[in-house]
C-alpha positions in Angstrom: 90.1 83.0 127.2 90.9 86.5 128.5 93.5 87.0 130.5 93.2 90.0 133.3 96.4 92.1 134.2 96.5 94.2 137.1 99.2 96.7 137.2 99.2 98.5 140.5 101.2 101.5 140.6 100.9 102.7 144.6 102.5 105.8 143.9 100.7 107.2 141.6 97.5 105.6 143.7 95.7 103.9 140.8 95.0 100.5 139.9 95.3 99.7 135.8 93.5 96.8 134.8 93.7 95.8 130.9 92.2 92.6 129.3 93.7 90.7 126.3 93.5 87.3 124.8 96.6 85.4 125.9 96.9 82.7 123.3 96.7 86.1 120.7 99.4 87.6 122.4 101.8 84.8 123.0 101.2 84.2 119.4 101.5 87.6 117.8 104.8 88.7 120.7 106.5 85.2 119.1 106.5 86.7 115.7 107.4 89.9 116.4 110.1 88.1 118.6 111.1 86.9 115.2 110.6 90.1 113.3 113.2 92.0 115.5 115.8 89.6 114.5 115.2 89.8 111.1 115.4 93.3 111.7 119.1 92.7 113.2 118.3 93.9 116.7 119.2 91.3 119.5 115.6 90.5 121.0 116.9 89.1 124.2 119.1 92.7 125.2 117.3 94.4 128.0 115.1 96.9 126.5 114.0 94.5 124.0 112.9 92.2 126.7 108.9 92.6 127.0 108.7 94.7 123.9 106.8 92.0 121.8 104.4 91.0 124.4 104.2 95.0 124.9 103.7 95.3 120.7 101.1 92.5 121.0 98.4 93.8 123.6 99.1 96.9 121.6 97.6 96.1 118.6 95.0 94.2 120.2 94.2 97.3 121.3 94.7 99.6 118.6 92.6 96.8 116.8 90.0 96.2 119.1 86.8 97.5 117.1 86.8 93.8 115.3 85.2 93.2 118.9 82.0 95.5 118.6 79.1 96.2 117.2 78.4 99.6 115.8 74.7 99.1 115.1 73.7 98.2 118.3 76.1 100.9 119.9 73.7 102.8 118.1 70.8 101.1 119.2 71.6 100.9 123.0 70.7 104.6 123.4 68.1 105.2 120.6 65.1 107.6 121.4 61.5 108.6 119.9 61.7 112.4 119.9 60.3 114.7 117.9 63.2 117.0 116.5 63.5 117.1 112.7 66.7 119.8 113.0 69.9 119.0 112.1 72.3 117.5 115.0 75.9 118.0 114.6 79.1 116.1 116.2 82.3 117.4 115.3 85.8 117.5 116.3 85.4 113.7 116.9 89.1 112.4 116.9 89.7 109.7 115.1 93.5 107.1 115.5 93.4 104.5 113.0 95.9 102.4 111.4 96.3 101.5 107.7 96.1 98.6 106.2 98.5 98.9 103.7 101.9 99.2 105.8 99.9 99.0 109.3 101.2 102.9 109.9 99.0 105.0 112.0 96.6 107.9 110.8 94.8 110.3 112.7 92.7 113.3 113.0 89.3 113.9 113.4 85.6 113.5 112.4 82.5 115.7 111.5 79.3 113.7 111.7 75.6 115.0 111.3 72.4 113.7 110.8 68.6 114.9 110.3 66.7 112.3 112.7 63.4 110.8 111.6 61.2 109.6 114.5 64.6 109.0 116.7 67.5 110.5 118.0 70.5 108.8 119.4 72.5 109.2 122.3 75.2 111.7 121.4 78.1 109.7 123.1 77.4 107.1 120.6 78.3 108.6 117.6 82.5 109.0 118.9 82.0 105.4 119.9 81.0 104.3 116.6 83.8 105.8 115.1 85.6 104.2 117.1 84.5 100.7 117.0 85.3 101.4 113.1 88.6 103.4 113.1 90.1 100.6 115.4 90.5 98.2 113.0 92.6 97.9 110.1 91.4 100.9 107.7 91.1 103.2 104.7 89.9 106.6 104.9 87.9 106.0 102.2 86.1 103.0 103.5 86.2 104.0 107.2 84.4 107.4 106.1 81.6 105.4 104.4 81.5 102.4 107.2 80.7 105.0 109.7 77.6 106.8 107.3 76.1 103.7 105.9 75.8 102.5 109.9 74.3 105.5 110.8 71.2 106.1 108.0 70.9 102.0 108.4 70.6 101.6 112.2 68.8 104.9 112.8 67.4 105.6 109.4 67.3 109.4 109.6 66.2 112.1 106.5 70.2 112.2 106.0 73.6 111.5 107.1 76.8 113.2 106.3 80.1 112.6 107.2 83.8 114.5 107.1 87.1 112.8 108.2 90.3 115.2 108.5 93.5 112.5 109.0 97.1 113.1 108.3 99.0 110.1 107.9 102.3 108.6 108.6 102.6 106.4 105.9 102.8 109.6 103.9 104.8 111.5 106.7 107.5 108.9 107.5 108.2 106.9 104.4 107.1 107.0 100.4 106.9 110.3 99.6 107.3 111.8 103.2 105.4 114.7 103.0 104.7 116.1 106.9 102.0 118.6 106.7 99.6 116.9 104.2 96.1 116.4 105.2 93.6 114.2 103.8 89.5 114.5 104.0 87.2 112.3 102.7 83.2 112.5 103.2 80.6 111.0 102.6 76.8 112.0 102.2 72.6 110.5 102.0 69.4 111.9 101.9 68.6 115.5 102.6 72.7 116.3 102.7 72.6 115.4 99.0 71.2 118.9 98.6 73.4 121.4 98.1 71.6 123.8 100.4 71.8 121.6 103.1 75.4 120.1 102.9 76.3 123.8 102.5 74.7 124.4 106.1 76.6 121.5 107.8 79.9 122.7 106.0 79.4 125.8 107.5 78.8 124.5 111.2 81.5 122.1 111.1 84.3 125.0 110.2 82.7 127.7 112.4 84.3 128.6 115.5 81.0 128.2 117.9 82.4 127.4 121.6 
């Protein structure tokens, strides 16, 4: 069961609506209800009030790629077409949160691919990403999640992909280094070939627009 919340703001002249699953958040705002007293802080002070409901349809959101389908994302805008070029998509950002202490990371994505018979709508590829990113993640595995749907669904002549992220489970805690970046990509078919994977490196760090 979904629950619908309207928040009207008439000053500002807009009408937000958000959608969550209300047995998920009275569930998840009761723990973290609990979690802030373990913590010490008093859950019931006044700006602690709606902070675990507020924590819950947060994470519902920040998790809600569990709820799609990146292949047929993919296939709801697929088209025969002729062009055997390379297409490139980059500066895709990316917010994801780890798995391992359920801190945020963040940055962006380089995607390509050679199509084969069919290209795809371009605003598809960002919303693969993220139906993947928006779950709980690995770089690692959220680099190759996003290829292997790509070559599967659309089954081009290659695929390759390059996440950028910096992450605060390095920034804030452990070893609390700020400036740290990590990239992670992942390659099939023709951008196996040096020449090739040399080109899309090139496009994806030159400053074109």
């Amino acid at each position: 069961m979904n629950q619908m919340e309207h928040l009207d703001d008439e000053k500002d002249g807009y009408i937000k609506i958000d959608r969550y699953n209300a047995v998920k958040t009275e569930s998840i705002a009761h723990h973290y209800k609990d979690i802030l007293t373990q913590l010490g802080e008093d859950p019931e002070r006044e700006g602690l009030l709606k902070t675990p409901e507020r924590v819950a349809k947060a994470f519902q959101y920040l998790t809600h790629g569990y709820d799609l389908n990146p292949s047929e994302i993919l296939r709801s805008a697929m088209f025969k077409e002729d062009y055997s070029q390379m297409v490139v998509v980059k500066d895709i950002e990316v917010y994801s949160m780890c798995e391992h202490h359920m801190l945020p990371f963040f940055g962006k994505a380089h995607i390509a691919y050679i199509p084969n018979g069919h290209i795809v709508g371009l605003s598809k590829i960002p919303r693969v990403v993220d139906a993947f990113s928006r779950r709980l993640q690995v770089q690692e595995r959220l680099t190759n999640e996003i290829r292997d749907c790509i070559q599967d669904t659309l089954r081009p002549a290659g695929v390759a992909v390059v996440i950028e992220c910096k992450h605060l489970c390095m920034a804030m805690r452990g070893i609390q280094k700020q400036n740290s970046v990590t990239t992670t990509s992942a390659f099939t078919g023709e951008f196996a070939k040096d020449r090739t994977r040399a080109e899309f490196l090139r496009l994806i760090t030159a400053n074109l627009h």
